[in-house]
C-alpha positions as CSV (number, residue, x, y, z in Angstrom):
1,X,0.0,0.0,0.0
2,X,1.6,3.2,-1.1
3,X,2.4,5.8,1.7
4,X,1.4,3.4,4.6
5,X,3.8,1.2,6.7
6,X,4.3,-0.6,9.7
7,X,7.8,-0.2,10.8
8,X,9.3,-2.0,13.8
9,X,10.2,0.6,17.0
10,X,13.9,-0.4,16.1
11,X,14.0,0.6,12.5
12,X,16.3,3.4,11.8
13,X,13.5,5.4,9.8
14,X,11.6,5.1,13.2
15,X,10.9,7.9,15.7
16,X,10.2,5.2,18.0
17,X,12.9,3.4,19.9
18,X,12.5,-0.1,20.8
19,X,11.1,-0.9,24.1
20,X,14.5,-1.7,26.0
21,X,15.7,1.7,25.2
22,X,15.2,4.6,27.3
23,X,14.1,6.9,24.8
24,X,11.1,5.4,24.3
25,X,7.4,5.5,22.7
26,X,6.3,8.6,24.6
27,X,9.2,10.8,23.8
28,X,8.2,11.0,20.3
29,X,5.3,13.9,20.5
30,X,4.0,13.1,16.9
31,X,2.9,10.0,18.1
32,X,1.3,11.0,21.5
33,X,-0.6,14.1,19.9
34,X,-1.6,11.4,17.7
35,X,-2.9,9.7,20.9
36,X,-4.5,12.5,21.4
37,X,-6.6,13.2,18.1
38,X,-7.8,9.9,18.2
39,X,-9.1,9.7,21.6
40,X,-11.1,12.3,20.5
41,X,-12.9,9.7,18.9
42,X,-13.9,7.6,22.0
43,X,-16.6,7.9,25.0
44,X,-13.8,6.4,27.4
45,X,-10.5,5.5,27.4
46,X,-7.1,5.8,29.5
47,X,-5.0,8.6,28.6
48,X,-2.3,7.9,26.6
49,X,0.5,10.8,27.0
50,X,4.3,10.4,27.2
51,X,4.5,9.7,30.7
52,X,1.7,7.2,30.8
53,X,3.5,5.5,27.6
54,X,7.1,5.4,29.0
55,X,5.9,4.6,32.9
56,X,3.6,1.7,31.1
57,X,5.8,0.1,28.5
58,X,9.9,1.5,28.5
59,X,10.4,1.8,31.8
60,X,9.3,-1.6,33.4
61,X,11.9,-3.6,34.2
62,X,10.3,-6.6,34.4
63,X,8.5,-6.9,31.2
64,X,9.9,-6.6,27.5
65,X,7.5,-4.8,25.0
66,X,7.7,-4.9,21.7
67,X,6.2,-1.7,19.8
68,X,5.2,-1.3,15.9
69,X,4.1,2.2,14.6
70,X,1.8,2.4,12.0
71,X,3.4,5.5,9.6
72,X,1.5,7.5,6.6
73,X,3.8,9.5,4.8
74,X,6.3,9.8,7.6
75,X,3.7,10.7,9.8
76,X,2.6,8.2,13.0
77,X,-1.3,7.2,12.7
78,X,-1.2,4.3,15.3
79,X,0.9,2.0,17.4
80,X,0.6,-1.3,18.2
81,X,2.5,-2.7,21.8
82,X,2.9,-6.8,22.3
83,X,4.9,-9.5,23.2
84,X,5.4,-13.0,23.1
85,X,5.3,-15.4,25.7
86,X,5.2,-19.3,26.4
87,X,2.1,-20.6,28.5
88,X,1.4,-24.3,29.6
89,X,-0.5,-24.5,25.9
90,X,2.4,-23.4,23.9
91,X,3.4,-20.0,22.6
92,X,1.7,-16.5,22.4
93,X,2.1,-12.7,21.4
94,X,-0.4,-11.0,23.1
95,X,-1.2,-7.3,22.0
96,X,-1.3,-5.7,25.2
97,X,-2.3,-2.1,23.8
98,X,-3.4,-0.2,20.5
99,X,-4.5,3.1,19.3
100,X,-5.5,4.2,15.9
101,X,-8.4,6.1,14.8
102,X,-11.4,3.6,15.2
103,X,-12.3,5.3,11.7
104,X,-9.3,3.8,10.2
105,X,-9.7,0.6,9.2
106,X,-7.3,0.3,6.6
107,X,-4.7,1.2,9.3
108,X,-5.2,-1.2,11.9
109,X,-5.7,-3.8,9.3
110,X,-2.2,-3.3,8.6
111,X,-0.9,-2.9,12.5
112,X,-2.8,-6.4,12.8
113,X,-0.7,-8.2,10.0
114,X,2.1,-6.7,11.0
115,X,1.6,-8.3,14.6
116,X,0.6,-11.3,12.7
117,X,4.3,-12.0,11.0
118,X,5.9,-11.1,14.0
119,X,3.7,-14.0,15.7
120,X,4.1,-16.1,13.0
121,X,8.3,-15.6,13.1
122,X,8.2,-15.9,17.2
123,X,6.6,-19.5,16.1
124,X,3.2,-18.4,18.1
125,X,0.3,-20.6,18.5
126,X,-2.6,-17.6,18.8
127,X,-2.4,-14.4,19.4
128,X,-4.7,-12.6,22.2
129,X,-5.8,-9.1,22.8
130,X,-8.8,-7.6,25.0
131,X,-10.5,-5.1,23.1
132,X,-13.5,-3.0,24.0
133,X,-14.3,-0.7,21.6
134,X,-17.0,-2.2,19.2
135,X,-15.0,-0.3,16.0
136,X,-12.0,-2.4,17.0
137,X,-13.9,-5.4,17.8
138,X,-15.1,-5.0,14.3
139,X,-11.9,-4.9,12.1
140,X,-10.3,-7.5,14.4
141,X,-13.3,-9.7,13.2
142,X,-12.6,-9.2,9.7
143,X,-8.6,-9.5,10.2
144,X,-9.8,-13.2,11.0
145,X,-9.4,-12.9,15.1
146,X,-13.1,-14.4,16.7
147,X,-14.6,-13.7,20.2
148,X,-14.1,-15.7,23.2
149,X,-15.7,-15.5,26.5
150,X,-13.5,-13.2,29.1
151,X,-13.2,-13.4,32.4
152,X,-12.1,-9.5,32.0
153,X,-14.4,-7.5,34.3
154,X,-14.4,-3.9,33.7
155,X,-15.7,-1.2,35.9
156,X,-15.6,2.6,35.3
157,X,-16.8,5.3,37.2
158,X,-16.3,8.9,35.7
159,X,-15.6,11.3,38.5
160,X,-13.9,14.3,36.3
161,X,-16.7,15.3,34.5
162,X,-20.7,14.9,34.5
163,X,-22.0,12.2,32.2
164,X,-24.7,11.8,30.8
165,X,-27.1,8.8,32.9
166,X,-27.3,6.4,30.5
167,X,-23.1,6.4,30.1
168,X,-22.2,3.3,31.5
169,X,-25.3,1.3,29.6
170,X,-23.1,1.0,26.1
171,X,-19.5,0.9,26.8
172,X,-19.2,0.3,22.6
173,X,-17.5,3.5,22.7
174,X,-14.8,2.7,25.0
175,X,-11.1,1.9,24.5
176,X,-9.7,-0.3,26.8
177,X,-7.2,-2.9,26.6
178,X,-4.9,-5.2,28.9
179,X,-2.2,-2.7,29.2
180,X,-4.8,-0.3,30.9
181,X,-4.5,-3.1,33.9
182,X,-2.3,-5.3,35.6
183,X,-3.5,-7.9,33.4
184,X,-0.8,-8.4,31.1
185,X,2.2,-9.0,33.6
């Protein structure tokens, strides 16, 4: 596809460094005001600013991200965080967090089979993601991912602001996935 590409976090042409490098996701501001723009775009969701996006998934210690960003014309649309680890059943990547514009199929079509070769090279059985938003939900369908029954519970209670009463009736809108928890350590 002609002036769209996945590029892995390491990739010289990337702004983004990979996830053992202190420099990090969040330190690029193209891609957090990115964050930003397509947030606007959802009821609900987590912010995603430089701090959050270093504190989450560069500086943990413990855990070794790997990051793809989705790039149009040199510009970041979307990001993709996962990594791959061994479970009693055999091997899995496991896309701990996304964010694209839910309008942008196209792009997180691509982030998807991007993640997808990765998996397929790490010698992965599945791949698993928790994703809320029913946009998201929708293009994973199509990308060939199905719906499993999850023991994720969510619960949300919006403090900031005033909401309308009927907010948390149709949580369609919202963006959450594991890295918004403690769910993927």
């Amino acid at each position: 596809m002609p002036g769209q590409a996945v590029e892995p976090a390491s990739a010289p042409s990337a702004d983004v460094a990979r996830s053992d490098q202190p420099s990090g996701l969040g330190d690029n501001a193209a891609v957090c005001s990115r964050c930003v723009a397509a947030a606007a775009a959802l009821d609900l969701a987590v912010r995603r600013d430089s701090a959050y996006l270093n504190w989450k998934y560069i500086e943990p210690p413990h855990v070794r991200y790997s990051i793809a960003v989705l790039r149009r014309d040199e510009q970041p649309h979307g990001y993709a965080v996962y990594r791959h680890l061994r479970e009693p059943q055999g091997r899995v990547t496991q896309i701990v967090d996304f964010l694209a514009d839910p309008d942008d199929e196209r792009g997180l079509k691509t982030l998807l089979r991007w993640i997808d070769r990765e998996a397929r090279a790490e010698d992965s059985d599945k791949i698993r993601c928790y994703v809320q938003h029913a946009r998201f939900r929708r293009v994973l369908r199509r990308s060939g991912y199905f719906l499993v029954k999850s023991q994720v519970q969510l619960s949300a209670k919006v403090n900031a602001v005033q909401v309308p009463e009927d907010f948390y009736d149709e949580p369609d809108g919202w963006h959450f996935t594991w890295g918004d928890g403690d769910l993927d350590h």
